[in-house]
TISE-661609 format. One record per atom (N, C-alpha, C): residue in three letters; x, y, z. Coordinates in steps of 0.001 Angstrom, whole numbers, plus 500000, padded with zeros to 6 digits. Layout:
AlaXYZ...
END
This chain:
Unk504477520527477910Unk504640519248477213Unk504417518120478208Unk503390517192477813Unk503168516042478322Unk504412515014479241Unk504698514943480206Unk506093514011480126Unk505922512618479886Unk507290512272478577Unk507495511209477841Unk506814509909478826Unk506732509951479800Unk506626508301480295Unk505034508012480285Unk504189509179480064Unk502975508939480522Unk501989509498478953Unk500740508768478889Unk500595509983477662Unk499372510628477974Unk498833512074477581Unk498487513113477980Unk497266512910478345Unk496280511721477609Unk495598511271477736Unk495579511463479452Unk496612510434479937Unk496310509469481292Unk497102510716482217Unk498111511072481996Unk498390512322482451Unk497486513148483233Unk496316513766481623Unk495594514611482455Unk494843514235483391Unk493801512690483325Unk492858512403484117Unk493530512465485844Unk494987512098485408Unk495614511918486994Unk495684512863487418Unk495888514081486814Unk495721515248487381Unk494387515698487749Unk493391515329487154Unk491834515545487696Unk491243514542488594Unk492162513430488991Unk491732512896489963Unk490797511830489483Unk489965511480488516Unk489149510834487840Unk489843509890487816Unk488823508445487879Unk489072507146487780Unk489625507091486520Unk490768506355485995Unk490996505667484296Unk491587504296484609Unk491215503245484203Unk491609502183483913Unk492950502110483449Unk493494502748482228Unk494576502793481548Unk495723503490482578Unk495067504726483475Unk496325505445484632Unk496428504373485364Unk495838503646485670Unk496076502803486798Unk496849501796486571Unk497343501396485267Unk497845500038484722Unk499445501443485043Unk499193502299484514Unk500693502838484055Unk501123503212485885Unk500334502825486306Unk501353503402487836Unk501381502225488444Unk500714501353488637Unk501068499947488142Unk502519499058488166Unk502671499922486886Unk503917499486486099Unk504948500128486982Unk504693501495486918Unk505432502500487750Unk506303502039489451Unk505064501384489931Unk505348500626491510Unk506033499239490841Unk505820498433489879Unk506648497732489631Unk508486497801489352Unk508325498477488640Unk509630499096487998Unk511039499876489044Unk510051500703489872Unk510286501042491068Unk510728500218492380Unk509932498715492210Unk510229497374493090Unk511301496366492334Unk511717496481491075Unk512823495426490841Unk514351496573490545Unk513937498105490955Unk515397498557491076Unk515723498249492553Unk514395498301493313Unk515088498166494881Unk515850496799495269Unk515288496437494521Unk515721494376494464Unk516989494510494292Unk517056494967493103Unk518228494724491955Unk519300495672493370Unk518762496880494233Unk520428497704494517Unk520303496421496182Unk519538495869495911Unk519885495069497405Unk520838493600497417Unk520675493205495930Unk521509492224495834Unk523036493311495475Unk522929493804494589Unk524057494688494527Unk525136495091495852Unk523732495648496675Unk525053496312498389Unk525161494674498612Unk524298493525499184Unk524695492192499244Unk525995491824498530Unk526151491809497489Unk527252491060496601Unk528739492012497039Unk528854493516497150Unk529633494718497162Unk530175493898498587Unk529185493464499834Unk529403493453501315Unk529224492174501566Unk529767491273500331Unk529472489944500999Unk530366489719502419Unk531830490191501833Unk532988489667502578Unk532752490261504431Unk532179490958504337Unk531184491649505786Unk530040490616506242Unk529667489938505693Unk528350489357505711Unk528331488541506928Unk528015487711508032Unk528210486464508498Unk528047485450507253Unk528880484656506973Unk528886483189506189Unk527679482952506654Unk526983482128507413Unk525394481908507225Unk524273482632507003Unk524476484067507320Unk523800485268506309Unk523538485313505103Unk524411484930504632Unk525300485048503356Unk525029483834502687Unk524658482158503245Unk524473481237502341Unk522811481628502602Unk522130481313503324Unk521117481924503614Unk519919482732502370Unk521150483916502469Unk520250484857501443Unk520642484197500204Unk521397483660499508Unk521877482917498436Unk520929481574498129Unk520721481438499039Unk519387480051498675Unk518069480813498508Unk517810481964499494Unk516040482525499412Unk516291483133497498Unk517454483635497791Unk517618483888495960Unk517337483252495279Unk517854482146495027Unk517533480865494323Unk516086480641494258Unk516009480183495366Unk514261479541495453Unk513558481192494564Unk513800482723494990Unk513437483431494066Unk513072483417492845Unk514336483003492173Unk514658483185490644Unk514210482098490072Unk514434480672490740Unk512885479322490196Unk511770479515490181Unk510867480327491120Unk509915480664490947Unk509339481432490068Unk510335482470489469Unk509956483701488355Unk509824482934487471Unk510616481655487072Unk510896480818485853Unk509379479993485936Unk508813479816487036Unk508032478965487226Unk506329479590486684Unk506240480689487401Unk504914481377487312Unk505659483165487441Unk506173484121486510Unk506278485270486965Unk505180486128487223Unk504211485888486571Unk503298486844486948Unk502528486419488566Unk502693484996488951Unk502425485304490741Unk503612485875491169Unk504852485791490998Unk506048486373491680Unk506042487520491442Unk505782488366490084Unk505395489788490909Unk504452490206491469Unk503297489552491843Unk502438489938492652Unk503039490051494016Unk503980488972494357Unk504780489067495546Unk505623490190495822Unk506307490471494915Unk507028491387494951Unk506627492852494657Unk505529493248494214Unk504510494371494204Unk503605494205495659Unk503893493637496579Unk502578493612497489Unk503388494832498421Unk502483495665499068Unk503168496825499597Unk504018496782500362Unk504084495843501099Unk504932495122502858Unk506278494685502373Unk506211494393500875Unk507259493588500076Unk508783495048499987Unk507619496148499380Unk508944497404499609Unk508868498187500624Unk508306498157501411Unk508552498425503154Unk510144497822503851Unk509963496551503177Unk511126496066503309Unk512263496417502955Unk512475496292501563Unk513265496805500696Unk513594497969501345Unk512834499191501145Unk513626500343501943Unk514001499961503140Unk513155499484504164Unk514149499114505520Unk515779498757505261Unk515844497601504415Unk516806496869504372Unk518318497882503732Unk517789498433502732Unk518313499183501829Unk518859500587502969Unk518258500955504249Unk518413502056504864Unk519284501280505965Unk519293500197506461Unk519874499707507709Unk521480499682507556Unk521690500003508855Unk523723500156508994Unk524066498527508596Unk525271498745508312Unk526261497505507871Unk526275496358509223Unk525883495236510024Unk526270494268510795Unk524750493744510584Unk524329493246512323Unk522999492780512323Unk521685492980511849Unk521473494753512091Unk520474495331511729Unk520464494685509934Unk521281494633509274Unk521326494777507800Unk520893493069507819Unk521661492572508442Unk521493490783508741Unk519853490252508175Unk519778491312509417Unk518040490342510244Unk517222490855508774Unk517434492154508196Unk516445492807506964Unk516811491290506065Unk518301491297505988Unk518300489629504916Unk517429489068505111Unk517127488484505808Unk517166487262506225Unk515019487300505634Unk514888488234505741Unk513337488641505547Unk513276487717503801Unk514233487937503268Unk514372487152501672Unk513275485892501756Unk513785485407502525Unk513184484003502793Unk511546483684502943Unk511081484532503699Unk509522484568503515Unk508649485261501711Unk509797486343501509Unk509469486469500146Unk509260485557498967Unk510750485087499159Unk511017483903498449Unk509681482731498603Unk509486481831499616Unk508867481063500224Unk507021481550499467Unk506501482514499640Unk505810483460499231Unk505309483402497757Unk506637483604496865Unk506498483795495468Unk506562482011495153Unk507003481193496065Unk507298479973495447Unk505973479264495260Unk505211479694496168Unk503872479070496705Unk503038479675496089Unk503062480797495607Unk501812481666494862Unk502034480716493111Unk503361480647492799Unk503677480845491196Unk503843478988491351Unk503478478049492069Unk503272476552491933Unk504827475888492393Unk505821476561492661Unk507201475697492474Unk507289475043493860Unk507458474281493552Unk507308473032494972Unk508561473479495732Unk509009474109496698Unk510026474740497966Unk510906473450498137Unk511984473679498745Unk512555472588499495Unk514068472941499775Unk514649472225501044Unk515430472934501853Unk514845473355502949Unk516032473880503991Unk515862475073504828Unk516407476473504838Unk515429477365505499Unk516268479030505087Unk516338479265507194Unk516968480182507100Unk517146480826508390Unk515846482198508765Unk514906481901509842Unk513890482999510419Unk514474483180511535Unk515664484076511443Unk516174484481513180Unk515140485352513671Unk514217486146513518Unk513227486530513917Unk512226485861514787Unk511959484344514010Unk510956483699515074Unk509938483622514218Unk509705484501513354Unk508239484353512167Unk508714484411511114Unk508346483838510292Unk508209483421508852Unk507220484336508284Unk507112485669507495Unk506220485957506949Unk506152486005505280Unk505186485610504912Unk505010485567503424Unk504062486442502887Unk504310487727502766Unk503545488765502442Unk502878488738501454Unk501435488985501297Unk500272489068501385Unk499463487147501544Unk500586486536501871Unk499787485375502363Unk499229484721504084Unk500507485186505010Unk500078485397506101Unk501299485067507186Unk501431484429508072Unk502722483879508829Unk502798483062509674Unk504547482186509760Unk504154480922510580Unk504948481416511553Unk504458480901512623Unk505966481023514008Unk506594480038514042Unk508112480033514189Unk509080479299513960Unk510059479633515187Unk509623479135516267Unk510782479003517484Unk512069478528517315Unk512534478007516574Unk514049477104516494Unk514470477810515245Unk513746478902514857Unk514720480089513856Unk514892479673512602Unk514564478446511959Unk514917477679510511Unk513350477496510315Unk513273477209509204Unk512006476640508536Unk512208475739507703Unk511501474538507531Unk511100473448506897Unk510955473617505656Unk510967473744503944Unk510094473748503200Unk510653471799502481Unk509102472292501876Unk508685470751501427Unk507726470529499941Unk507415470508499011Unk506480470316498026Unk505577468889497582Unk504734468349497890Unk504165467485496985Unk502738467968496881Unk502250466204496469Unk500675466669496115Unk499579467473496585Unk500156467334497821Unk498810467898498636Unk499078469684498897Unk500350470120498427Unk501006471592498008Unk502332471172498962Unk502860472937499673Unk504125473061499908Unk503707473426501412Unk504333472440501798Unk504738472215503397Unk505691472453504101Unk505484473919504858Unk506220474632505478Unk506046474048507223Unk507366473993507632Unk507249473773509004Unk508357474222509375Unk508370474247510919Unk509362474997511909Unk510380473929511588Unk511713474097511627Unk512394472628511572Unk512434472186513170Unk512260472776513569Unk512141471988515576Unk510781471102515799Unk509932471046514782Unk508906470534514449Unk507235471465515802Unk507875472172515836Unk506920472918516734Unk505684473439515797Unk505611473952514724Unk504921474671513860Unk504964474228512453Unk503762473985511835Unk503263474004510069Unk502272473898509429Unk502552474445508405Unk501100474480507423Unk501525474489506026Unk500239473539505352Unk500882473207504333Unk499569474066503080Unk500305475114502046Unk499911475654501380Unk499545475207500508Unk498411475067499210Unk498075474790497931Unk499055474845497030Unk500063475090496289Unk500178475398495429Unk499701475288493868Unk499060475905493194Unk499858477372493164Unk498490478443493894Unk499081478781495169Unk498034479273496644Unk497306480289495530Unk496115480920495970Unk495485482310495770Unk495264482922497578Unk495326484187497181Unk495088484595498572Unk494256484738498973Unk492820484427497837Unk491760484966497441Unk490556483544497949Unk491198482442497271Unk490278481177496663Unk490067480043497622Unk488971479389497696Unk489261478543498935Unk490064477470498919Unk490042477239500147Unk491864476466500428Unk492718477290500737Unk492624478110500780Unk493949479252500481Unk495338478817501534Unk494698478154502854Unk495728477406503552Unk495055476118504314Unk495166474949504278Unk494678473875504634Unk495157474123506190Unk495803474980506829Unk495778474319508068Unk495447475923508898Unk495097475550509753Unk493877476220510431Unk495007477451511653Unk494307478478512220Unk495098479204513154Unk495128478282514250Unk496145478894514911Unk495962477735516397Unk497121476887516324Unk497764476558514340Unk499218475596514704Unk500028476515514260Unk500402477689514585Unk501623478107514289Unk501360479157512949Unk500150478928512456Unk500003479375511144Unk499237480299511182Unk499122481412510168Unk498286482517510531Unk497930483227509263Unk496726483215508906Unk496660483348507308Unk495965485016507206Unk496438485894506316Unk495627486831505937Unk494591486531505594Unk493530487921505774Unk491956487520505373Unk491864488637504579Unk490789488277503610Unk490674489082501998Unk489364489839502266Unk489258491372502422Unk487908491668502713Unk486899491611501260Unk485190491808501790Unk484442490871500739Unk484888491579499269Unk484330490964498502Unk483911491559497205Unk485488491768495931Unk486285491587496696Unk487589491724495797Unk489024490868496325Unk490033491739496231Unk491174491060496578Unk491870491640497424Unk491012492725497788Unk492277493829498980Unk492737492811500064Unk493363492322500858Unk493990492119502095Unk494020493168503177Unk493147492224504430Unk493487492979506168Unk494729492590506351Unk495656493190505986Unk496848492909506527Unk497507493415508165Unk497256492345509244Unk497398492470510559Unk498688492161511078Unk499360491154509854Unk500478490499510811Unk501312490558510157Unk502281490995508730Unk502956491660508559Unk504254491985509382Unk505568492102509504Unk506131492655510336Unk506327494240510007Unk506678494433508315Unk506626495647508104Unk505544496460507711Unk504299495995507911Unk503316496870507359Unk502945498506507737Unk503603498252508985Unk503923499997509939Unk505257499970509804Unk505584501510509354Unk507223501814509985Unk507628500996511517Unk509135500538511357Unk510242500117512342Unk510196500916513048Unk510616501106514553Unk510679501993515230Unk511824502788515048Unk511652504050515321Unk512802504940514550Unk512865505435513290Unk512228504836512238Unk512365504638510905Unk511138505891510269Unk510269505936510987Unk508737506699510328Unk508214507532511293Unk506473508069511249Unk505799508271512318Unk505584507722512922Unk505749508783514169Unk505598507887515694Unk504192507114515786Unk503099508218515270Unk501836507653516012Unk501164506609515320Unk502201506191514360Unk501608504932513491Unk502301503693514099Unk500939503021515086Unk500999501755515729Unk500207500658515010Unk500768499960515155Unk499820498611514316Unk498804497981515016Unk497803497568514683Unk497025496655515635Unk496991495296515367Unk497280494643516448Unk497775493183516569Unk496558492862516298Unk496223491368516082Unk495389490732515215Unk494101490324516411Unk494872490043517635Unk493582490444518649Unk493046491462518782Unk493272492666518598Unk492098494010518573Unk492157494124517435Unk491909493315516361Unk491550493906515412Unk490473493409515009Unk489236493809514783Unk487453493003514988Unk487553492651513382Unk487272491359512989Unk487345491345511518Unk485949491370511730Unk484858491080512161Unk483574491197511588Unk482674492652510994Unk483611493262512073Unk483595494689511662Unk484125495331510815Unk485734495178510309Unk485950495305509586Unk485020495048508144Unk484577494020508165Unk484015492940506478Unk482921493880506411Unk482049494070507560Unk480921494290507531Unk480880496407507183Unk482150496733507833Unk482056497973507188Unk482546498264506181Unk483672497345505984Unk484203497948504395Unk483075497363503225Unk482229496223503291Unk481291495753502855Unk480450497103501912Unk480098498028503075Unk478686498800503494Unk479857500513502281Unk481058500240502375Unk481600501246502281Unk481891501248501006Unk482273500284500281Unk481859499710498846Unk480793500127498149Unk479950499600498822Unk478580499674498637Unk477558501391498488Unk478339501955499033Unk478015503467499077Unk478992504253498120Unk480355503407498189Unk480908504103496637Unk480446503891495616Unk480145502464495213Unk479301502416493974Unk478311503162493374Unk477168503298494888Unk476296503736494165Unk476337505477493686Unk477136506357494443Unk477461507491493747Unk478844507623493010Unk479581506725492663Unk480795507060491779Unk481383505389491071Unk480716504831490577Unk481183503175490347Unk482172503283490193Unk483184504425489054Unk484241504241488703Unk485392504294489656Unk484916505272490685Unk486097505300492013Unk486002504154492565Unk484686503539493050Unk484592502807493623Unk485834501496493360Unk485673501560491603Unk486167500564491267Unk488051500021491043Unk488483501810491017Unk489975501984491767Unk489986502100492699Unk489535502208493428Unk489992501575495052Unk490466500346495483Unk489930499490494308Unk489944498167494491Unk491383497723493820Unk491361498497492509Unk492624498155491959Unk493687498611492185Unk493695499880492736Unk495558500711493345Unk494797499675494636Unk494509499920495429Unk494750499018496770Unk494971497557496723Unk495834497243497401Unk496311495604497481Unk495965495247499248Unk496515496296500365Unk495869496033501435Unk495436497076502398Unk494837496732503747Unk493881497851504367Unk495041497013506322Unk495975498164506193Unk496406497584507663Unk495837498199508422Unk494997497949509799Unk494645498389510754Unk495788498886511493Unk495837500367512166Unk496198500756513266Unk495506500780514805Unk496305500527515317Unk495586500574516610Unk494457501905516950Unk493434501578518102Unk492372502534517993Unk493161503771518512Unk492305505584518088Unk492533506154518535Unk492726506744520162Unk493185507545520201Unk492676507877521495Unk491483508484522174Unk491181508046523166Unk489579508582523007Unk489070510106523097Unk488148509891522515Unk487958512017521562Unk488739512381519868Unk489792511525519993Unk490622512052518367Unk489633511260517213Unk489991512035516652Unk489093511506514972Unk490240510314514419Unk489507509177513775Unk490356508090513343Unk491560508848512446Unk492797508643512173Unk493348508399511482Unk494040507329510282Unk494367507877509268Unk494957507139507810Unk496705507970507738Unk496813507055506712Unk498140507409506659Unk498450506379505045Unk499689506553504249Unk499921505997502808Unk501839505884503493Unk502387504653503192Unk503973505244503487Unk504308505224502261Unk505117506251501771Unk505849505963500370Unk506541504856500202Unk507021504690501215Unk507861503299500207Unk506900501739500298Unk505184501840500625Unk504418501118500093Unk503379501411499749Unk503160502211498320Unk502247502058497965Unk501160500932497722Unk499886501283497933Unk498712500247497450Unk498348499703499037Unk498916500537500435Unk498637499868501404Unk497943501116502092Unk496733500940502946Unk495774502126503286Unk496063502046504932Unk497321502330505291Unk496753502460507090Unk495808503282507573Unk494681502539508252Unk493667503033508770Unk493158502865509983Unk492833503950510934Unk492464503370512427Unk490400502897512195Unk490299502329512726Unk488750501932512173Unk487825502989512098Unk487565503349511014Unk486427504222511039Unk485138504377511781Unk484442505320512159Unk483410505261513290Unk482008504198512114Unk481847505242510687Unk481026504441510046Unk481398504586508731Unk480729503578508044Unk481587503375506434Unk481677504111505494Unk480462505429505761Unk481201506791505211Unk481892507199505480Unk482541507163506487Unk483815507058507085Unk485083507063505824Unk485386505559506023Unk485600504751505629Unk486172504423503903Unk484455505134503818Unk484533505224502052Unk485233506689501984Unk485508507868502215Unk486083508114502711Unk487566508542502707Unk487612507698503494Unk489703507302503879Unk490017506729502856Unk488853505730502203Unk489729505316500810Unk489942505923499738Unk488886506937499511Unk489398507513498374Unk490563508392498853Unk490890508782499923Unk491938509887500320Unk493067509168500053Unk493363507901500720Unk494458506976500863Unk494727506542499181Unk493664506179498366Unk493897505915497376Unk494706506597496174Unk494349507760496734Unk495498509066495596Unk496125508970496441Unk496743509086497584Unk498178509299497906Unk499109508215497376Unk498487507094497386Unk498795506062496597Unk499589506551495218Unk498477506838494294Unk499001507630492906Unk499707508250493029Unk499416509622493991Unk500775510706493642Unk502083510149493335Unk502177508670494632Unk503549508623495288Unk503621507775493887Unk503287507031493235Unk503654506083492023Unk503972506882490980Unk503284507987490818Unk503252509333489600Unk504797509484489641Unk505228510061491191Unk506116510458491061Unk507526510074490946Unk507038508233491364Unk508381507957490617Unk508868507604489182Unk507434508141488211Unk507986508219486711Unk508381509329486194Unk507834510456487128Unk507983511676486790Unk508016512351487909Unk509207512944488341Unk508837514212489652Unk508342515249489272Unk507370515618490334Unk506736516636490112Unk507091517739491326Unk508291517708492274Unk508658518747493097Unk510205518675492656Unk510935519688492769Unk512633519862492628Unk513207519478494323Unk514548518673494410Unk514486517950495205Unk515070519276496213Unk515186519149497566Unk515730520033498202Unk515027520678499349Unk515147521198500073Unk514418521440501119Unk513843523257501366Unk512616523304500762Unk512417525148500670Unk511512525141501934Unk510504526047501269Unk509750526609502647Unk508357526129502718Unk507525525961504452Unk506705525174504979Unk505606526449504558Unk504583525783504230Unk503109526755504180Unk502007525960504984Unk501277527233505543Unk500031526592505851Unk498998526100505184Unk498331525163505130Unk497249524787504806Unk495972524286505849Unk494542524247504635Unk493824524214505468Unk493001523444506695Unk494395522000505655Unk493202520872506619Unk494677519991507651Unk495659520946508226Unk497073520961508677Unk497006521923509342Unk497439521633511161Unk497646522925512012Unk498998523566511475Unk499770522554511438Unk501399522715511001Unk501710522922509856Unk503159523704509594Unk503283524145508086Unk503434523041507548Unk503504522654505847Unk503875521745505171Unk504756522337504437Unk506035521147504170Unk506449521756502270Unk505645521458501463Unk506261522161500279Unk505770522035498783Unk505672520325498971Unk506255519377498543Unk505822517435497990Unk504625517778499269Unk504684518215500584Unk503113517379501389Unk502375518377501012Unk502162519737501060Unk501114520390500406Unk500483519677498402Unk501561519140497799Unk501008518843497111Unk500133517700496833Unk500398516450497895Unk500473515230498619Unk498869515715498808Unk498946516727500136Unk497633517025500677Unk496421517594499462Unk496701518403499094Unk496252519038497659Unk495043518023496746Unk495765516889496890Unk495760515763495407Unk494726515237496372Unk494623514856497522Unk494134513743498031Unk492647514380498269Unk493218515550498675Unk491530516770499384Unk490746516927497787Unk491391517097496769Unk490381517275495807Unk490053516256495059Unk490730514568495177Unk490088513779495126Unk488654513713496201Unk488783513882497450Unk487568514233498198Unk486579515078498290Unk486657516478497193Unk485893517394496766Unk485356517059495597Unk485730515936494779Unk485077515723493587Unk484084514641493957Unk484029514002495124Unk483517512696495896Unk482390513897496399Unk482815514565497359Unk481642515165497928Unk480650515581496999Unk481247516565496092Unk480536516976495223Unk479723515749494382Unk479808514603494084Unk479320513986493386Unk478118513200494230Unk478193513064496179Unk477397512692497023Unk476202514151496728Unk476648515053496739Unk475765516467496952Unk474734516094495998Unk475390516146494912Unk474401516593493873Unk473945514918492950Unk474356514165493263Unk473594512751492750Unk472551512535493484Unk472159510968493215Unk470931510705493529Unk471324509213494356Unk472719508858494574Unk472727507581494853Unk472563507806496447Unk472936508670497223Unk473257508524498430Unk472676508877499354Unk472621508306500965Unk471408508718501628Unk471751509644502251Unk470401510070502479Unk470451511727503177Unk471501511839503897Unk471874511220504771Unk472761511343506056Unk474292511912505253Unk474404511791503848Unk476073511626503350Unk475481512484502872Unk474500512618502285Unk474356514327501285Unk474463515275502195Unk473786515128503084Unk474086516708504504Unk475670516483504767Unk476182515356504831Unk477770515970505409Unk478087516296504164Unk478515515518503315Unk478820516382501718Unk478516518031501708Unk477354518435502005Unk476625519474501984Unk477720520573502568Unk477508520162504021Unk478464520748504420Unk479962521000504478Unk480613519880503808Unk481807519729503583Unk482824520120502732Unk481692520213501473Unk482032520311500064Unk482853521939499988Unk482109523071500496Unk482200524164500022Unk484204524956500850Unk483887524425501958Unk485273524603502656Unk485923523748502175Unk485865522754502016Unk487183521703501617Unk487778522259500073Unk486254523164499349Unk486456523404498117Unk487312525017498211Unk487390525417499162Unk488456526700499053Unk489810526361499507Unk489384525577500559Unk491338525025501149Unk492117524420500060Unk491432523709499171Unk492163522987498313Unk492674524026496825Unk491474525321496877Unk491802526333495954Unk493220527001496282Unk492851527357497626Unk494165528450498027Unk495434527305498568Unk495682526171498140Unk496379525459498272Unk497022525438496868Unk496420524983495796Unk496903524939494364Unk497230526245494307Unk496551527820494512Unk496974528552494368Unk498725528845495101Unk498502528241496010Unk500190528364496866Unk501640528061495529Unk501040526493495969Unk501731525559494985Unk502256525933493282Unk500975526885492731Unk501343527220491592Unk501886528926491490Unk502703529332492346Unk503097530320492821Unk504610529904493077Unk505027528471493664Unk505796528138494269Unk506883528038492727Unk508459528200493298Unk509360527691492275Unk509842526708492509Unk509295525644493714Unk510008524368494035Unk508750523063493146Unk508085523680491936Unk507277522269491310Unk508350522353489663Unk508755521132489618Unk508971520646488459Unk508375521449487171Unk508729521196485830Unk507697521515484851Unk506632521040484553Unk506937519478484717Unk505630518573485087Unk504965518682485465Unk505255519118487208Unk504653519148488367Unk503724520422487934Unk504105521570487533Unk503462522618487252Unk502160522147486651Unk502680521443485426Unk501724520988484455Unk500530520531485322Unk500509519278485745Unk499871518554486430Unk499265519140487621Unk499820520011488427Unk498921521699489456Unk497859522352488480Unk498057522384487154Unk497312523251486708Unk496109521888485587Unk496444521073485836Unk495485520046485724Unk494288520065486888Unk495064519768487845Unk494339519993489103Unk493292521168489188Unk493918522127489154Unk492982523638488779Unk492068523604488051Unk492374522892486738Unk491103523116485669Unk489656522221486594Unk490672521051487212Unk488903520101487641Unk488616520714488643Unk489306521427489491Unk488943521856490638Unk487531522851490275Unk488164523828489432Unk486921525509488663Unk486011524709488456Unk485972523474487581Unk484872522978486838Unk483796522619488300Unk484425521605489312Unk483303521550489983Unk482611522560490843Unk483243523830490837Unk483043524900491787Unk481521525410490576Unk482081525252489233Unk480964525854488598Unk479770525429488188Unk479829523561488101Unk479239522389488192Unk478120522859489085Unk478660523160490118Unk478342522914491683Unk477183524063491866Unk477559525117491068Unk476771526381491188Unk475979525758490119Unk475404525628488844Unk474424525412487823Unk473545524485488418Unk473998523340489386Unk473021522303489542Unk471963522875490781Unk473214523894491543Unk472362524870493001Unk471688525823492875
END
């Protein structure tokens, strides 16, 4: 039986990995729904721990609230864009995981760039000051100010909302109601304090470089996920390969091409590999729609990492309408494209993402859009990637740690998997 939250329709395609317009709205919803319980248990432990709080903690987060909840009134649909941007529940879990004193403090205090953020996207003219004991002001997916004297300025009139350091060291004054997208997006230039995200071409994804949470905290995640600061990070290269990488999805799969664009919101650079290792990607659960990626060598590359990054994306949204593993800790298996064992959730994790990339290869192999150079790796790629991912589902649907769902949806997987194995043989 289909589970109630999804309907079988959109269900199955998610299980075959296939682009749908309609799955993508419902996971969507899913990462939404998922982002105003985290809200909702953070004012909750807040309100439970006021009497713990520091008093200026505490008025602090009570004003970024405010300025919050005017803004929803003002424009909600930019304020959840704010609050859906991936960096937005990076936070949230940080905050939500940190011990009771400072550590929990400083996660507060992050309110304020949110707030500030949603006020400026959804038109509501700011005003007051909030507390940046940090030193930066970030307004996720818009960009960040440095603020040496720890307070920030806000301000609203004609010309938009004018944020400054209150020590008067730093400001920039935003459009309202900003796009992250449109020009103007910030009237004042890098160099005063201000530091704006850049939108790579053709859509709305965000290079998100400067972020504080766009990589796990230290302690908090994987180790080898380092961020790359905004000086090594080449935007021309970037534009110019994700450009080229677009451009090669289209022409053999438009429809993937064209969710990539829509589950992704941003593309954070990690710092480069080490020299000899193959780039790495990475998805954190608690932000979906964000692709950490170390720069790809070339935009097949690239194209690529996104479709891989892009279902991990899904799974992790799937699964918070519906689990598809029983919670608990069983046993690690090998797989094929992993020296190390996995459980059941990363074998299935891995599973989802590899045969989103076997239905890609397969569709480079045997189309007509792509140049030689991607049909020979396809060529070669297709047929191994197409057994690891067999005797992987085969694991998985063997296993007693998948849901009924989860079952369901393994054996979704299976059906597209046979089809292209047999696809694959009629066209060869």
């Amino acid at each position: 039986m289909t589970p109630a939250p999804i309907p079988a329709e959109d269900f199955g395609a998610l299980a075959g990995t296939r682009p749908a317009a309609r799955g993508t709205r419902t996971l969507r919803a899913a990462i939404h729904a998922r982002r105003m319980l985290l809200l909702k248990s953070l004012l909750v432990r807040t309100d439970r721990q006021r009497r713990l709080l520091d008093p200026a903690a505490r008025r602090d987060f009570e004003r970024a609230w405010a300025l919050l909840t005017a803004a929803e009134r003002t424009g909600p649909a930019a304020v959840r864009e704010v609050l859906d941007y991936p960096t937005t529940g990076a936070w949230l879990a940080a905050a939500l995981a940190a011990p009771q004193g400072a550590a929990f403090e400083r996660h507060l205090a992050h309110l304020a760039g949110v707030a500030v953020a949603a006020a400026v996207r959804a038109g509501h003219p700011p005003a007051g000051t909030l507390a940046v004991p940090t030193g930066l002001l970030a307004l996720p997916g818009l960009g960040v100010l440095r603020c040496p004297s720890g307070r920030v300025r806000l301000a609203g009139g004609p010309g938009g909302a004018r944020i400054a350091d209150d020590g008067g060291h730093t400001e920039a004054v935003l459009p309202h109601p900003a796009s992250p997208t449109g020009p103007g997006a910030s009237r004042t230039a890098d160099g005063s304090g201000w530091s704006a995200l850049r939108t790579l071409p053709g859509g709305t994804v965000r290079l998100d470089d400067l972020d504080p949470y766009r990589t796990p905290l230290p302690g908090t995640g994987p180790g080898p996920l380092r961020a790359a600061d905004r000086r090594d990070c080449p935007w021309g290269t970037w534009a110019r390969r994700w450009r080229r990488a677009r451009e090669l999805l289209t022409a053999v799969d438009g429809c993937r091409a064209a969710e990539t664009g829509a589950v992704l919101r941003a593309v954070v650079p990690l710092a480069a590999p080490d020299t000899g290792a193959a780039p790495m990607g990475a998805t954190l659960r608690s932000a979906p729609g964000a692709a950490l990626l170390q720069l790809p060598g070339t935009a097949r590359e690239l194209a690529e990492s996104l479709v891989h990054e892009t279902h991990h994306t899904k799974l992790a949204a799937l699964d918070e309408l519906v689990p598809l593993c029983r919670p608990g800790k069983g046993a690690s298996h090998r797989v094929g494209w992993r020296p190390d064992p996995r459980p059941v959730p990363a074998v299935l994790q891995g599973a989802y993402a590899h045969l989103a990339l076997t239905d890609l290869w397969w569709r480079v192999r045997t189309g007509a859009g792509a140049a030689p150079a991607w049909r020979r790796r396809a060529g070669e790629r297709f047929e191994g990637l197409r057994e690891e991912v067999g005797q992987a589902l085969s694991l998985l649907l063997e296993s007693d740690e998948l849901t009924p769902a989860g079952r369901e949806f393994v054996q979704g997987m299976e059906r597209h998997h046979a089809g292209l194995g047999v696809t694959a043989q009629n066209v060869l």
